[in-house]
PQR file of N, CA, C, O and H, with PARSE charges and radii, in Angstrom:
ATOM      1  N   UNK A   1      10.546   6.878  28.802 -0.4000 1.5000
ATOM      2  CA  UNK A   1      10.831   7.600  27.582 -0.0000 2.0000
ATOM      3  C   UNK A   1       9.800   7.264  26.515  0.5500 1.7000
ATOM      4  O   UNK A   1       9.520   7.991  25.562 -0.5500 1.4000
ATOM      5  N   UNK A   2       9.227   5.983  26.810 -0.4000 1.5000
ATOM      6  CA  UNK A   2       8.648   5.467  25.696 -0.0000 2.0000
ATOM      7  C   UNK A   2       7.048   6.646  25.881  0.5500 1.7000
ATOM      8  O   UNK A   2       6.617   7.426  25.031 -0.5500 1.4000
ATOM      9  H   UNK A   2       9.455   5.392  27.584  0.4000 1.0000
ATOM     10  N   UNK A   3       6.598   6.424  27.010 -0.4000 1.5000
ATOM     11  CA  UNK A   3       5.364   7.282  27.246 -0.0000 2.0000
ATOM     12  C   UNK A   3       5.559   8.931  27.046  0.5500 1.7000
ATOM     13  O   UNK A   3       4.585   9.670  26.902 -0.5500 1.4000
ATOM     14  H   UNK A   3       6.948   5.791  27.700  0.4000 1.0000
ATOM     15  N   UNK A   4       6.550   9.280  27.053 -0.4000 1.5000
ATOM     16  CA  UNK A   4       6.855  10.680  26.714 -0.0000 2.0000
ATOM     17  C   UNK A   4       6.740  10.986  25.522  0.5500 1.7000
ATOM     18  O   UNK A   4       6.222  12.064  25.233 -0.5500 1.4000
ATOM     19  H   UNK A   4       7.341   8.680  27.170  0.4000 1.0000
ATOM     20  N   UNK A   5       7.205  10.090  24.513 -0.4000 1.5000
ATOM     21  CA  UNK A   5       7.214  10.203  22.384 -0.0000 2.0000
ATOM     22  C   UNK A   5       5.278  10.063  22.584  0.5500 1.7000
ATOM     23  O   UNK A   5       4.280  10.762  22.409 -0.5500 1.4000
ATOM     24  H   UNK A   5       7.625   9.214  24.748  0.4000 1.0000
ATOM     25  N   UNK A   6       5.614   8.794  23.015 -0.4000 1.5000
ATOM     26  CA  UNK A   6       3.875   8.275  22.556 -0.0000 2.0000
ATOM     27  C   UNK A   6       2.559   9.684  23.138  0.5500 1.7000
ATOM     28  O   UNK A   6       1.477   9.843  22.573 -0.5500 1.4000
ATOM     29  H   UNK A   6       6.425   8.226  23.157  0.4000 1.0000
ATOM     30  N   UNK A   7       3.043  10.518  24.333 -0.4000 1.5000
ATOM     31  CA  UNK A   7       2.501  11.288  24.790 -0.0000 2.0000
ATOM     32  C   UNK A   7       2.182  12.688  23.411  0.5500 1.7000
ATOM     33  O   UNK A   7       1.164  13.331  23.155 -0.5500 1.4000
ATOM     34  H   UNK A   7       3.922  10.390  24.791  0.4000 1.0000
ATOM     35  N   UNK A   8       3.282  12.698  22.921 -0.4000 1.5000
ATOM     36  CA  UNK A   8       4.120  14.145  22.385 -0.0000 2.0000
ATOM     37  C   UNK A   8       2.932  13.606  20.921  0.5500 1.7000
ATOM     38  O   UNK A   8       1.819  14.070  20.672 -0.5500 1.4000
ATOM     39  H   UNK A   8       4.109  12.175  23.129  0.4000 1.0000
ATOM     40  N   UNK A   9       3.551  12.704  20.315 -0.4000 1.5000
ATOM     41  CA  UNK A   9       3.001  12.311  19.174 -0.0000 2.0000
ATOM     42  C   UNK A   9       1.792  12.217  19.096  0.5500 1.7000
ATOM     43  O   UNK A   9       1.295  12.799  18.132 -0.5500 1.4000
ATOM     44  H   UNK A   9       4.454  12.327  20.518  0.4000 1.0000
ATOM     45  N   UNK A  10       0.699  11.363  20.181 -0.4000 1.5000
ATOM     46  CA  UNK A  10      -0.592  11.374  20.294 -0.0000 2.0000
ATOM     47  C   UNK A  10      -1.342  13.151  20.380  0.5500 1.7000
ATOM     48  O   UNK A  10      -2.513  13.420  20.112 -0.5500 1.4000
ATOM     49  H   UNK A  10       1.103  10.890  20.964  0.4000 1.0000
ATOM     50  N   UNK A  11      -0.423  13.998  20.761 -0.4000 1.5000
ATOM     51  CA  UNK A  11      -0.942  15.233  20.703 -0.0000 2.0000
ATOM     52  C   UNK A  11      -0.889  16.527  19.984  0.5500 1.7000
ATOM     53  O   UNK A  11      -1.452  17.592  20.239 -0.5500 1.4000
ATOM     54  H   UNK A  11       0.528  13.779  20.979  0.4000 1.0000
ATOM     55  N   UNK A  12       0.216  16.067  18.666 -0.4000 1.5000
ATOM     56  CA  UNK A  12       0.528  16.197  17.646 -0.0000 2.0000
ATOM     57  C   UNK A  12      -0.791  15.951  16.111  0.5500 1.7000
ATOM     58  O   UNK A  12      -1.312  16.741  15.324 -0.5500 1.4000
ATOM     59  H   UNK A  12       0.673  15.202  18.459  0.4000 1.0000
ATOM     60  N   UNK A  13      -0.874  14.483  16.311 -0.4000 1.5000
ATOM     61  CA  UNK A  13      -1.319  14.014  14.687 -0.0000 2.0000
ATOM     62  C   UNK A  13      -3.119  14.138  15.208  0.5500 1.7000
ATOM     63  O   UNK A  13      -3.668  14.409  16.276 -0.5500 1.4000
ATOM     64  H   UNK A  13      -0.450  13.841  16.951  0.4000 1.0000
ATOM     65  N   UNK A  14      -3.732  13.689  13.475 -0.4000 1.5000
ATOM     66  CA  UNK A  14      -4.845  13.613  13.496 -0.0000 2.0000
ATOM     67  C   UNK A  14      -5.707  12.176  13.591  0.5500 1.7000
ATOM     68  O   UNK A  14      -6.928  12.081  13.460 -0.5500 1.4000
ATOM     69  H   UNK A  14      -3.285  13.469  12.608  0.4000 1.0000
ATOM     70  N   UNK A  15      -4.875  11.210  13.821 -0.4000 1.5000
ATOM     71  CA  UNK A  15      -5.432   9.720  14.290 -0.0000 2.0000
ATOM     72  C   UNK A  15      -4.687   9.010  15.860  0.5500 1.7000
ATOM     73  O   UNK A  15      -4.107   7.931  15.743 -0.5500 1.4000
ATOM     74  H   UNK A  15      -3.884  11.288  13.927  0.4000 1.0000
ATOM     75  N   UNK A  16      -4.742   9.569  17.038 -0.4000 1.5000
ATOM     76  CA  UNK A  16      -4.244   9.085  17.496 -0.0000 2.0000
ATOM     77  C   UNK A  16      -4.197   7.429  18.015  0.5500 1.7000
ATOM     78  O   UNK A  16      -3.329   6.935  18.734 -0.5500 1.4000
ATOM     79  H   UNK A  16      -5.213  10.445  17.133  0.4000 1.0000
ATOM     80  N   UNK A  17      -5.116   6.896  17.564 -0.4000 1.5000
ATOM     81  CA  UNK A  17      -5.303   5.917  17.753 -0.0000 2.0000
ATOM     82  C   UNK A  17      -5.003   4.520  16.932  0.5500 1.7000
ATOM     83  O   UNK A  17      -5.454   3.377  17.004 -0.5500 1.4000
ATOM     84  H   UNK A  17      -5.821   7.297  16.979  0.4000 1.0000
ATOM     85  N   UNK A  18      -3.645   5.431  15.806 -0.4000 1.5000
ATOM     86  CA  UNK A  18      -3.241   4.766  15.208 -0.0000 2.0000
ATOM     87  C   UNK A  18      -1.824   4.433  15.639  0.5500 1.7000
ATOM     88  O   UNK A  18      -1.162   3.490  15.205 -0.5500 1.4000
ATOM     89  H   UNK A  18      -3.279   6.360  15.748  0.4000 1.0000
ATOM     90  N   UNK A  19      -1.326   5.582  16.811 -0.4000 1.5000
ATOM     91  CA  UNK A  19       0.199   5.974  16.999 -0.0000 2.0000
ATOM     92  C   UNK A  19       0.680   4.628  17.867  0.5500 1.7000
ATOM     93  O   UNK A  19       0.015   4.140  18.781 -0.5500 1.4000
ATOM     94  H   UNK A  19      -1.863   6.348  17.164  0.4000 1.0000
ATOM     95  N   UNK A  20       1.914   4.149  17.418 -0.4000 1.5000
ATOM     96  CA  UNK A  20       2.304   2.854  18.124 -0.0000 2.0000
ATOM     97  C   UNK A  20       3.523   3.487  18.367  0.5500 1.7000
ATOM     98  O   UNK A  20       4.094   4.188  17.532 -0.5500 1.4000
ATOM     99  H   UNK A  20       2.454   4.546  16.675  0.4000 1.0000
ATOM    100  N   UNK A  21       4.077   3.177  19.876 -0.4000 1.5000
ATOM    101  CA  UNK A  21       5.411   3.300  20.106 -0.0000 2.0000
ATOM    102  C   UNK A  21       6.029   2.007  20.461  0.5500 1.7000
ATOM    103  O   UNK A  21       5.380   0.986  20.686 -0.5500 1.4000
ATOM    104  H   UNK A  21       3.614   2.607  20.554  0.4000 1.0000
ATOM    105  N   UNK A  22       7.286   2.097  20.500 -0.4000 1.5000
ATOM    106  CA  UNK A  22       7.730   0.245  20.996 -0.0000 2.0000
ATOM    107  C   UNK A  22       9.113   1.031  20.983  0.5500 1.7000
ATOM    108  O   UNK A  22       9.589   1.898  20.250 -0.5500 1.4000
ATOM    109  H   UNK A  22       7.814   2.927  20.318  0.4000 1.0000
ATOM    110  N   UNK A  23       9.636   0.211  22.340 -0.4000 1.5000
ATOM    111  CA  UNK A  23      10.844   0.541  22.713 -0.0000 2.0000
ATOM    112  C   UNK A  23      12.055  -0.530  22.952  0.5500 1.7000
ATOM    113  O   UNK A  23      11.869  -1.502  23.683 -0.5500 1.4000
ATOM    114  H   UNK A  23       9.249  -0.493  22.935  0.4000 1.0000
ATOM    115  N   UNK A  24      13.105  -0.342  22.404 -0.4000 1.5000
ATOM    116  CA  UNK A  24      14.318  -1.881  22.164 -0.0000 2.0000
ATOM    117  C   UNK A  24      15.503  -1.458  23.058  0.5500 1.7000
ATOM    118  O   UNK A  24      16.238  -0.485  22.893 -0.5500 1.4000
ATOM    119  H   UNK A  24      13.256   0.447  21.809  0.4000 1.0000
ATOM    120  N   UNK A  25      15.535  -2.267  23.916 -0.4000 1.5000
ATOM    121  CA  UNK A  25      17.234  -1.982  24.608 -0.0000 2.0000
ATOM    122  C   UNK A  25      18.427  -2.548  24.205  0.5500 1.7000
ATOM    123  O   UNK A  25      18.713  -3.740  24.321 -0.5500 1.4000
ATOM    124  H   UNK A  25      14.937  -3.058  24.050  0.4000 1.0000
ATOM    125  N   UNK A  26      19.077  -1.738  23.762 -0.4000 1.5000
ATOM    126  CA  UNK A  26      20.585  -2.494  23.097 -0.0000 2.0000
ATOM    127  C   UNK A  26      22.030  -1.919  24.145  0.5500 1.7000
ATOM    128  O   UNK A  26      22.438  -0.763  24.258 -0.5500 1.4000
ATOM    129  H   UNK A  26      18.845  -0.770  23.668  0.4000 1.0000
ATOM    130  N   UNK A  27      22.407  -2.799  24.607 -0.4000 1.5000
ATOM    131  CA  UNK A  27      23.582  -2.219  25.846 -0.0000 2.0000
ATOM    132  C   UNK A  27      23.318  -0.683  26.453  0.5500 1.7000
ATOM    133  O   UNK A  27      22.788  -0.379  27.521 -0.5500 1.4000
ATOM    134  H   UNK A  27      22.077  -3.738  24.515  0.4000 1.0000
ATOM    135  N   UNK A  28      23.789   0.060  25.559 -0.4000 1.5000
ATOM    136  CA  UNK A  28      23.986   1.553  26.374 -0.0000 2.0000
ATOM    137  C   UNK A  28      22.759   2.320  25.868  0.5500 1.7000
ATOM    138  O   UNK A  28      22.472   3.417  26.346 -0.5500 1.4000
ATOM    139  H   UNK A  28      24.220  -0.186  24.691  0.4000 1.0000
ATOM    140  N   UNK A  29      21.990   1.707  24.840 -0.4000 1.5000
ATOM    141  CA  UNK A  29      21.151   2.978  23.857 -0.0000 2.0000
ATOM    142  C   UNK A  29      19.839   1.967  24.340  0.5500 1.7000
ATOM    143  O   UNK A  29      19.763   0.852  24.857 -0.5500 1.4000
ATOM    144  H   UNK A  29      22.223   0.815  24.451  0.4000 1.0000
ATOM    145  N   UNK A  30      18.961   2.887  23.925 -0.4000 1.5000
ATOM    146  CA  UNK A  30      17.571   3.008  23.685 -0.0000 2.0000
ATOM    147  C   UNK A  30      16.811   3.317  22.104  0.5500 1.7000
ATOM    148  O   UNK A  30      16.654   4.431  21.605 -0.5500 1.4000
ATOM    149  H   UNK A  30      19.023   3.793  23.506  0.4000 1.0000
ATOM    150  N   UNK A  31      16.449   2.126  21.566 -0.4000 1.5000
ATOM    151  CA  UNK A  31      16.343   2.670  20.483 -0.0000 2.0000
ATOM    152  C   UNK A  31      14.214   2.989  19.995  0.5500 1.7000
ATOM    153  O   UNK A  31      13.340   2.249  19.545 -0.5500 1.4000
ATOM    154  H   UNK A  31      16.577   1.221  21.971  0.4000 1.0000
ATOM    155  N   UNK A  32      14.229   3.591  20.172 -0.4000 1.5000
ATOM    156  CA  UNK A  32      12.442   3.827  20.134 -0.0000 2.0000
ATOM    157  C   UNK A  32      11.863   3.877  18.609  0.5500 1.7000
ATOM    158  O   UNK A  32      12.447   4.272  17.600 -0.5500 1.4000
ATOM    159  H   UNK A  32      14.939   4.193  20.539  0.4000 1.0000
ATOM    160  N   UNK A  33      10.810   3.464  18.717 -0.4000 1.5000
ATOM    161  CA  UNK A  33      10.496   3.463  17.300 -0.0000 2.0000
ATOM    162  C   UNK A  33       8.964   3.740  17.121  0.5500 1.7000
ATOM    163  O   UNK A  33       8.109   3.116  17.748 -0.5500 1.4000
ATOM    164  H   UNK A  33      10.336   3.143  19.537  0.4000 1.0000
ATOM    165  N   UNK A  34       8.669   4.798  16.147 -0.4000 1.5000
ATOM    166  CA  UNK A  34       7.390   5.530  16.063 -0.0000 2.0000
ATOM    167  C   UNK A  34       6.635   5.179  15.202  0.5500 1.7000
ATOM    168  O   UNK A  34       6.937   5.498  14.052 -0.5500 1.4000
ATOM    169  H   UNK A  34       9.364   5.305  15.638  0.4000 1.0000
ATOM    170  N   UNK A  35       5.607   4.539  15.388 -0.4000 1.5000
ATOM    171  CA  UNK A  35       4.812   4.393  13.907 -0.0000 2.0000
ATOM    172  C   UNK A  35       3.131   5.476  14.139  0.5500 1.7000
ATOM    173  O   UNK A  35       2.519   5.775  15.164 -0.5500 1.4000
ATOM    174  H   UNK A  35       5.361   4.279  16.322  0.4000 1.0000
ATOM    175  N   UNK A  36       2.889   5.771  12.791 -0.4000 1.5000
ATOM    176  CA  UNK A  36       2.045   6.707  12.711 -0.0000 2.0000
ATOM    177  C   UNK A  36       0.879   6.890  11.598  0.5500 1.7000
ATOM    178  O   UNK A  36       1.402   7.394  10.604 -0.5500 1.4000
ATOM    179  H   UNK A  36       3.387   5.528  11.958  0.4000 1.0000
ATOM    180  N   UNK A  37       0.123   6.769  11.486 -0.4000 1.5000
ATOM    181  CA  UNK A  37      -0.667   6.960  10.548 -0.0000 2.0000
ATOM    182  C   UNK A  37       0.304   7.411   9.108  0.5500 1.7000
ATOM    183  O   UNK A  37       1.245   8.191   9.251 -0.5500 1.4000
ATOM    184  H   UNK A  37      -0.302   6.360  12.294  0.4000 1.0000
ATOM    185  N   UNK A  38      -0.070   6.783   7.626 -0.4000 1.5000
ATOM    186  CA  UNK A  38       0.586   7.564   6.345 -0.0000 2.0000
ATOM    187  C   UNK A  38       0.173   8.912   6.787  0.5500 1.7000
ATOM    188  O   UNK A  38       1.034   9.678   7.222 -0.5500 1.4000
ATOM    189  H   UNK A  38      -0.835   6.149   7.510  0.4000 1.0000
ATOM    190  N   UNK A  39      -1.070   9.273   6.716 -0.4000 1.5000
ATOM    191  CA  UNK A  39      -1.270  10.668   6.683 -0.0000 2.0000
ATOM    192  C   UNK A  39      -0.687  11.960   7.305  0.5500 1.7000
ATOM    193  O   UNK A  39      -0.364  13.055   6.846 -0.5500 1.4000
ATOM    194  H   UNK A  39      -1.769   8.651   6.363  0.4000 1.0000
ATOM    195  N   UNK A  40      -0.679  11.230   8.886 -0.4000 1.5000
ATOM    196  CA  UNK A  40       0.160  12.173  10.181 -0.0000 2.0000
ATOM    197  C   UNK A  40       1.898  11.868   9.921  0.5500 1.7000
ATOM    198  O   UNK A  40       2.532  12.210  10.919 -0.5500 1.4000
ATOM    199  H   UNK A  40      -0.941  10.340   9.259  0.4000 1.0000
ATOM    200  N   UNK A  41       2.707  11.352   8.898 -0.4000 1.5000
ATOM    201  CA  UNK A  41       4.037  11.133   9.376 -0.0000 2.0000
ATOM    202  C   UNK A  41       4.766  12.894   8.739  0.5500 1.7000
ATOM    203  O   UNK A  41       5.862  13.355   9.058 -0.5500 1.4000
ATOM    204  H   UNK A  41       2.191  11.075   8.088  0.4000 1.0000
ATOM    205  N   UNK A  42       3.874  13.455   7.933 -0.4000 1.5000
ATOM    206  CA  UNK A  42       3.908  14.582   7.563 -0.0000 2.0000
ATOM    207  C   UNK A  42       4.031  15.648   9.090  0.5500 1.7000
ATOM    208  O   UNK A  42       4.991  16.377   9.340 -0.5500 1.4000
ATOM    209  H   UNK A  42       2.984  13.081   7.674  0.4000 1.0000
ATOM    210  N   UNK A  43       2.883  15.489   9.889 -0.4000 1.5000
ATOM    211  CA  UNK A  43       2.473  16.383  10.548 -0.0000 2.0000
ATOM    212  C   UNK A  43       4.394  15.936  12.021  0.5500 1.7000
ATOM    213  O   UNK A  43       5.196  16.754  12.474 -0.5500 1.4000
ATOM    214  H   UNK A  43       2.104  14.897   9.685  0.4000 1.0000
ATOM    215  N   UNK A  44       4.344  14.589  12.202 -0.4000 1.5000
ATOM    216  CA  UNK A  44       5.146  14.632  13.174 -0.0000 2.0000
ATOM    217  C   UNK A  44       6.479  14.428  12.718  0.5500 1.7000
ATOM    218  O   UNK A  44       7.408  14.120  13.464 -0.5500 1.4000
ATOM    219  H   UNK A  44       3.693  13.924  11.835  0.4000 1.0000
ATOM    220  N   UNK A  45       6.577  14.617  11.375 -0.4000 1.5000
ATOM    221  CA  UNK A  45       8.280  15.341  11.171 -0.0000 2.0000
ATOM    222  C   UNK A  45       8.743  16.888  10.419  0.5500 1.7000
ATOM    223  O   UNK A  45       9.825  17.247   9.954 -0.5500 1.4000
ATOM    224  H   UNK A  45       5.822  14.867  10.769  0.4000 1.0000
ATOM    225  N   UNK A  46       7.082  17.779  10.560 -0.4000 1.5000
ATOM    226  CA  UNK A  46       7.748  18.989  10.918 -0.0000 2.0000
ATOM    227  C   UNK A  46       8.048  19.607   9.066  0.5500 1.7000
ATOM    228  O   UNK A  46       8.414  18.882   8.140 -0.5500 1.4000
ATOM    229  H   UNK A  46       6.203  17.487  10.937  0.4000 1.0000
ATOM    230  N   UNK A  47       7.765  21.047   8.989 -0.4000 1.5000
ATOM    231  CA  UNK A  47       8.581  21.258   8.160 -0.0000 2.0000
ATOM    232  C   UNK A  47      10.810  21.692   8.343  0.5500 1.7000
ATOM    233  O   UNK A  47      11.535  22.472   8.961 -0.5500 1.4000
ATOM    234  H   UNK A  47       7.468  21.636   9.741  0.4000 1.0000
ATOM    235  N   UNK A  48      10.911  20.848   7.594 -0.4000 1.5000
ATOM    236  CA  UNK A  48      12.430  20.562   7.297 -0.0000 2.0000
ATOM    237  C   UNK A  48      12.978  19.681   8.698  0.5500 1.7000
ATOM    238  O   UNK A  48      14.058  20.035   9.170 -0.5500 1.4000
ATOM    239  H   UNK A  48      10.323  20.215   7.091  0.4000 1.0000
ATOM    240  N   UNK A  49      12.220  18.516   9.369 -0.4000 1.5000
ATOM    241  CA  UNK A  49      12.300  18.116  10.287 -0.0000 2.0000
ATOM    242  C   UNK A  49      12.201  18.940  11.790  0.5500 1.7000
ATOM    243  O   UNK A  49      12.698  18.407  12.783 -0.5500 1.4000
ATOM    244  H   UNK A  49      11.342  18.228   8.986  0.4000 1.0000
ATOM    245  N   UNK A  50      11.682  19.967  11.868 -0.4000 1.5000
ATOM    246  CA  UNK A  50      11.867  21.034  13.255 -0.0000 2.0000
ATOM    247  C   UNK A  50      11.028  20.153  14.507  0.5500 1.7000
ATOM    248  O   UNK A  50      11.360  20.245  15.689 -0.5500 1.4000
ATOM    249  H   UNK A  50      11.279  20.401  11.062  0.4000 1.0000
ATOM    250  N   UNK A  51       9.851  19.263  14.004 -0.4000 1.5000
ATOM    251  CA  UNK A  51       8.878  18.800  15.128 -0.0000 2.0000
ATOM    252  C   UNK A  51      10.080  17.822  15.386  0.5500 1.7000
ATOM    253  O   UNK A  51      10.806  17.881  16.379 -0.5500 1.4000
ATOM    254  H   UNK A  51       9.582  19.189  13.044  0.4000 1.0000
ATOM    255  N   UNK A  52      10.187  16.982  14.439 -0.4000 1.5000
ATOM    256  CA  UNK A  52      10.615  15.540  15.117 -0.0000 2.0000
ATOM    257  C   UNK A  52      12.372  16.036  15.679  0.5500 1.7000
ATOM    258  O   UNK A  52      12.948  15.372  16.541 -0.5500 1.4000
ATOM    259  H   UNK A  52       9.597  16.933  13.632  0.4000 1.0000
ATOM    260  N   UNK A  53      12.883  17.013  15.161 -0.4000 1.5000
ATOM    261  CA  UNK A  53      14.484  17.400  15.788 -0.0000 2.0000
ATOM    262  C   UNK A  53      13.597  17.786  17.429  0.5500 1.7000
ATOM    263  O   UNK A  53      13.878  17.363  18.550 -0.5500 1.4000
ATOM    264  H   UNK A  53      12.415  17.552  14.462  0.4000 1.0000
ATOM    265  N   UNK A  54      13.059  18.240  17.225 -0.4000 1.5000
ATOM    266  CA  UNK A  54      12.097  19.024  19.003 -0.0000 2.0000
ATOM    267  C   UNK A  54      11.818  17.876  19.780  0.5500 1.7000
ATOM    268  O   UNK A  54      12.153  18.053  20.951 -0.5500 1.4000
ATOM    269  H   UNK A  54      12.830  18.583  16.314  0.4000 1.0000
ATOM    270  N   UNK A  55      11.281  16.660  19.538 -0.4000 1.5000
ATOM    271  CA  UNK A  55      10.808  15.305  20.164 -0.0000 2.0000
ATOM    272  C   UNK A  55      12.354  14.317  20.278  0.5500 1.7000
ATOM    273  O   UNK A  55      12.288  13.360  21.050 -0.5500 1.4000
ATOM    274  H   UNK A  55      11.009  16.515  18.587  0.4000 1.0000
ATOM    275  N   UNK A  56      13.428  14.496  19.684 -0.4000 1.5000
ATOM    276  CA  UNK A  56      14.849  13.950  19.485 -0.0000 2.0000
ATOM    277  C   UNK A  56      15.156  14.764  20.888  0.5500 1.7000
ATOM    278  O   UNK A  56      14.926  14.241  21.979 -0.5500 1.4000
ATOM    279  H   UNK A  56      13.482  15.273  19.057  0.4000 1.0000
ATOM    280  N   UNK A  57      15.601  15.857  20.778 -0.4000 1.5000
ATOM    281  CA  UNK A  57      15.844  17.175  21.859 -0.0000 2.0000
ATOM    282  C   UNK A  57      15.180  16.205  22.897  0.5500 1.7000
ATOM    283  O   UNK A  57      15.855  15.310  23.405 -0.5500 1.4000
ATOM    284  H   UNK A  57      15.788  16.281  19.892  0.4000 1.0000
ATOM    285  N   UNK A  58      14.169  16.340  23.139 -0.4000 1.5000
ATOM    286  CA  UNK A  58      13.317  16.118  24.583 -0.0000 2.0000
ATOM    287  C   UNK A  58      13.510  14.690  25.287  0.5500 1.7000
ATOM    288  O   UNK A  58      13.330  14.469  26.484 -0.5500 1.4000
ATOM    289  H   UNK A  58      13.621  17.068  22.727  0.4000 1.0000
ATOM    290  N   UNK A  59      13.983  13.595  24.135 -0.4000 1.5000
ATOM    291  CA  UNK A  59      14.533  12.541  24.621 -0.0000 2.0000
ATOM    292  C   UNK A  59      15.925  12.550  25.047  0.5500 1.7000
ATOM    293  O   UNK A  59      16.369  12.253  26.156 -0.5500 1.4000
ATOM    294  H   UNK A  59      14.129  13.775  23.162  0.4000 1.0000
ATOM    295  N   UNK A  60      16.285  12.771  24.447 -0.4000 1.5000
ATOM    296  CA  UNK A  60      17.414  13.535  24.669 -0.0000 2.0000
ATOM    297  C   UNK A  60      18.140  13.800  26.570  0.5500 1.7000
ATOM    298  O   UNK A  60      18.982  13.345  27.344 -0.5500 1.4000
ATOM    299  H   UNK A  60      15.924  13.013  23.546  0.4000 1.0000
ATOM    300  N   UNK A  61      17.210  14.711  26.480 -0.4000 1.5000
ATOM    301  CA  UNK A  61      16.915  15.450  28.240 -0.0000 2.0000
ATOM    302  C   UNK A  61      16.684  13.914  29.102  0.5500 1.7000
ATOM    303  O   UNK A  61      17.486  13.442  29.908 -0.5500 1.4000
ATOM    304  H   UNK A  61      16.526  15.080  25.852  0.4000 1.0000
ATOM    305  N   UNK A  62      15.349  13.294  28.679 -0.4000 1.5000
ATOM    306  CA  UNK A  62      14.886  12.351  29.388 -0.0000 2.0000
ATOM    307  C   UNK A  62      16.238  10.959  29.657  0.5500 1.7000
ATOM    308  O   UNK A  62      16.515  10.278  30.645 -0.5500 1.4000
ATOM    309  H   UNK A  62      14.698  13.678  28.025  0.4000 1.0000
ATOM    310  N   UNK A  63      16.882  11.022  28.073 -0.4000 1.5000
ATOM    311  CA  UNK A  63      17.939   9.539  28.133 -0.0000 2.0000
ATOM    312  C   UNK A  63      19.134   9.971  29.593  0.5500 1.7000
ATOM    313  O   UNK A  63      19.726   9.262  30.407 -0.5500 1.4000
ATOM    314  H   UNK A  63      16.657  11.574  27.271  0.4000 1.0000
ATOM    315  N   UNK A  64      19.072  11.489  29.364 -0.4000 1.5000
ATOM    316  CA  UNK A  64      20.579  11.745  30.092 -0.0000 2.0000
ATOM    317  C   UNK A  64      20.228  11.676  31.590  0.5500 1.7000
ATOM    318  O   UNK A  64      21.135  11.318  32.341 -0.5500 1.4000
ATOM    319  H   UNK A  64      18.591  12.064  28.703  0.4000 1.0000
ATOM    320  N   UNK A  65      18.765  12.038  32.236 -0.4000 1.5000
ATOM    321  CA  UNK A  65      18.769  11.668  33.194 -0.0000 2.0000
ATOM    322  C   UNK A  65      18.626  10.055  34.105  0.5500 1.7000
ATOM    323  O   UNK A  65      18.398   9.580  35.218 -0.5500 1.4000
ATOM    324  H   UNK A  65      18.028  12.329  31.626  0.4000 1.0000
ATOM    325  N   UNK A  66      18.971   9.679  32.605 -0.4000 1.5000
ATOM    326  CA  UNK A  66      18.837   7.716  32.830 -0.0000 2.0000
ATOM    327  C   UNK A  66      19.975   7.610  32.683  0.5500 1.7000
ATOM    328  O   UNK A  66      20.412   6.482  32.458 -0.5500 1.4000
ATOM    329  H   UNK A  66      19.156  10.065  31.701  0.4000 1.0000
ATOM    330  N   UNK A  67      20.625   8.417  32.732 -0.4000 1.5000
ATOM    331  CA  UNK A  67      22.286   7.731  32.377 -0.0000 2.0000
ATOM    332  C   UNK A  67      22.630   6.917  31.189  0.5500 1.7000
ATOM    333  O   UNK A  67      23.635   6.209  31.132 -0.5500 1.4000
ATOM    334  H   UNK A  67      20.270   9.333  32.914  0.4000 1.0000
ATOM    335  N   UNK A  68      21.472   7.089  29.933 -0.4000 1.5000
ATOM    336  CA  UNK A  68      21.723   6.331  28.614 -0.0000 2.0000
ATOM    337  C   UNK A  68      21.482   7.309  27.595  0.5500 1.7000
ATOM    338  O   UNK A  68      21.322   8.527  27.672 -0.5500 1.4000
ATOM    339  H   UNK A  68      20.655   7.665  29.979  0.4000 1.0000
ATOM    340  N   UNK A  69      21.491   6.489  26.590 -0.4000 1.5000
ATOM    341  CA  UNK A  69      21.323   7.042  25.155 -0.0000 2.0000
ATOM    342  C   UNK A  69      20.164   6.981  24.739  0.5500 1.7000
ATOM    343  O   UNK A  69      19.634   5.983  25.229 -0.5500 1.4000
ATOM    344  H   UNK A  69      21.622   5.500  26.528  0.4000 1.0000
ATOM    345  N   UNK A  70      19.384   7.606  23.993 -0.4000 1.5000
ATOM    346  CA  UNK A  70      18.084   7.491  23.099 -0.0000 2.0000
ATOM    347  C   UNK A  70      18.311   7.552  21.554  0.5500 1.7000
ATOM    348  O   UNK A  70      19.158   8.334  21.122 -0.5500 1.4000
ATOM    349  H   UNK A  70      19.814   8.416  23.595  0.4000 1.0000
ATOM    350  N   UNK A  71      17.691   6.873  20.822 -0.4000 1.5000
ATOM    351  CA  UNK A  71      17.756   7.008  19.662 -0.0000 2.0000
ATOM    352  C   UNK A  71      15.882   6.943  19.126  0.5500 1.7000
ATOM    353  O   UNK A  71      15.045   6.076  19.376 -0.5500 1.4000
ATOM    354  H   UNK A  71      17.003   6.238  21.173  0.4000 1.0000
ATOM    355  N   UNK A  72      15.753   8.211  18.346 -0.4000 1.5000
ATOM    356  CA  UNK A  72      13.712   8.122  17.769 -0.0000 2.0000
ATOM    357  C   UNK A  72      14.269   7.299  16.324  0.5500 1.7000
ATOM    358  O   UNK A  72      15.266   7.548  15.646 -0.5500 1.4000
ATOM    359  H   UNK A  72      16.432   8.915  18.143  0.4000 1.0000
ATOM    360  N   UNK A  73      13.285   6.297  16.155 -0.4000 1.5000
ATOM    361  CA  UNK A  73      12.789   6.283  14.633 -0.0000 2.0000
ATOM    362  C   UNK A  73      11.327   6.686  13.905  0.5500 1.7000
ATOM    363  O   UNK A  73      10.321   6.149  14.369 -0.5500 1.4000
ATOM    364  H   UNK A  73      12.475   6.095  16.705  0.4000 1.0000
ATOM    365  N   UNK A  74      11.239   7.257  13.215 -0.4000 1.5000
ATOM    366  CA  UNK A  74       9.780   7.668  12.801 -0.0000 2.0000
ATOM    367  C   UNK A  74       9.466   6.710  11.494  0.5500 1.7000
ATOM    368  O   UNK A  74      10.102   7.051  10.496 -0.5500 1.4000
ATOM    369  H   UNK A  74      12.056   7.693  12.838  0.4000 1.0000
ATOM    370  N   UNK A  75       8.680   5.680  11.341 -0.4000 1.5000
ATOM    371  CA  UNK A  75       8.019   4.950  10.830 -0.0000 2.0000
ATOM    372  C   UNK A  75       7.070   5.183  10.111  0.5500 1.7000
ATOM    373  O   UNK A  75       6.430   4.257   9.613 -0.5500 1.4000
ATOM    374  H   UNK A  75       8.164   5.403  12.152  0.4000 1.0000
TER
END
């Protein structure tokens, strides 16, 4: 899951080489956490959130075929 955000996001913003993902397991959830350039946190949450609800969605898909939960944070 973690390579799927970090995938999505790196092909999204305009520094990818700033994009850090890091991923925390807490019992049933997955909690992921996005960090991103100041400049790009604009570009990967979308106007009125639509990108980052779209990258939530897609984990989403990915948690349920793990039989867990996902949770994104955008940083």
């Amino acid at each position: 899951m973690k390579d799927l955000v970090e995938y999505i996001a790196k092909s999204i913003v305009s520094e990818p080489d700033q994009v850090q993902v890091t991923e925390d397991d807490l019992d049933e959830r997955v909690i992921i956490n996005l960090e991103v350039a100041p400049d790009d946190k604009g570009k990967v949450i979308g106007r009125q959130g639509r990108v980052a609800q779209a990258i939530r969605s897609l984990l989403r898909v990915s948690a349920v075929k793990r039989d867990t939960r996902a949770i994104l944070e955008i940083d």
